[in-house]
N, C-alpha and C positions, 0 to 999 in steps of 0.2 A: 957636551951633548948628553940629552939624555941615552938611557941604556934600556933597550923594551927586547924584550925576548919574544918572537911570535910564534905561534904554531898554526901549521895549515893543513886543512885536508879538504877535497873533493869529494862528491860519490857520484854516481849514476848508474839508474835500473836499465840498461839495454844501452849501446852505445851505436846511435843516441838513443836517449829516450830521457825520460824525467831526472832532473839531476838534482843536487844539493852541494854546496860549499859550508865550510866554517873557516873560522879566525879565532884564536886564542891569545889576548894580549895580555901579558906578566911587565906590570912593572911597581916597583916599590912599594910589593906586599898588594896591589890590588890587579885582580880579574877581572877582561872587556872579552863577553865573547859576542861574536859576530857572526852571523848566519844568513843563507838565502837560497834562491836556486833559481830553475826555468824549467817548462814545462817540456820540452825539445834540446836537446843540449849531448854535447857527450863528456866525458869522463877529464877530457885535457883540457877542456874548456871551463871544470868545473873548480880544475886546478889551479888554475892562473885565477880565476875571479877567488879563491879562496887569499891568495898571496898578496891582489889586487885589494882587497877588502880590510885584509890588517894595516897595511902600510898607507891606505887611506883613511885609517882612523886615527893616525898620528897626525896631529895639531903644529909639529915643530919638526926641525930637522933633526933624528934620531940616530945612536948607534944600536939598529936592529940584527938581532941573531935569531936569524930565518928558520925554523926548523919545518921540514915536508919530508913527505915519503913518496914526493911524486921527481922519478927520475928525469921524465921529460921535461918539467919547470928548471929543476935546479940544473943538468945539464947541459939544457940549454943555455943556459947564460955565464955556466961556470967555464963552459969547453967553451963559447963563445960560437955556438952558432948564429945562436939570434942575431949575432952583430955581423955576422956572415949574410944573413937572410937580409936582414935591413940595407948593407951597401951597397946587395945587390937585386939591389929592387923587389924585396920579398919573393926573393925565388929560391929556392933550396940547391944542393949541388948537385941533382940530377935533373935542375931544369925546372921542376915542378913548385907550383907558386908554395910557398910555407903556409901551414894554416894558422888560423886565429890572428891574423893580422892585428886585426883591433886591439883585441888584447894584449900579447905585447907591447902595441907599441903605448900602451896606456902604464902599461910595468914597466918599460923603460923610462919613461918621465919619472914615476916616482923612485926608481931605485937611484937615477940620480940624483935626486934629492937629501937623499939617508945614505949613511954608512952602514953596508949592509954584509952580514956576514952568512954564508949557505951552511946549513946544517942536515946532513941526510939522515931521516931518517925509520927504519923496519918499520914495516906496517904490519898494525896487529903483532903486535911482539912487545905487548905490556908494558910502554911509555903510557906514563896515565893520560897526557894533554895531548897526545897524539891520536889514543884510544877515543878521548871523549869529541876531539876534534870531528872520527870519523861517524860515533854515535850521532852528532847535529847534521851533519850533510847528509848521512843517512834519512834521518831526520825530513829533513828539507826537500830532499830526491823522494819520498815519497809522500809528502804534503803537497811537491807540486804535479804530482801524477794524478792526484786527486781534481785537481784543477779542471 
């Protein structure tokens, strides 16, 4: 398998409001970055399409090392909620349906796909592909406000 190193970040101005994602894919010495957003969105939403975006641009089954600053993504699926939310009927443990359905359950198809490794990590705390991750969503969160 190949070994691709990704990096993700979200933004969004007002939650919700205009948002932005990016995707940073590292592998054997070449750079894919990946960007988008919506016009209405919030902040965890922007999160998961940023995770959703790298590991949909891999072509093959990969060993991916996930790098986010977003605790809600990677927590969720490292404590295993998500797989808590899914058995039971997308509902969370106090009854209330889990959000962003969709997306999960669109991260769940691909993360079994890829061997995938969770990497947390500081926002704004001077990792450069973390930094520049959050410069494109930024990016993007206010190109789509413009909309």
């Amino acid at each position: 398998m190949k070994k691709v190193t990704v990096y993700t970040d979200g933004a969004c101005s007002g939650n919700p409001g205009s948002g932005g994602y990016a995707a940073i894919l590292l592998y054997n010495g070449k750079t894919k970055e990946i960007c988008g957003g919506e016009s209405e969105t919030t902040n965890n939403r922007m999160e998961l399409c940023a995770v959703i975006s790298g590991l949909e641009a891999l072509k093959e089954p990969c060993e991916v090392e996930l790098h986010s600053d977003s605790k809600y993504v990677l927590d969720s699926i490292t404590k295993g909620w998500v797989y808590s939310w899914q058995k039971n009927g997308w509902k969370k443990a106090d009854k209330k349906p889990a959000l962003n359905r969709d997306l999960w359950e669109k991260l769940l198809r691909l993360i079994e796909i890829h061997k995938v490794t969770y990497v947390w990590v500081k926002g704004h705390a001077g990792n450069t592909y973390n930094e520049k991750c959050d410069r494109l969503a930024v990016e993007q969160s206010i190109k789509h406000k413009e909309c």
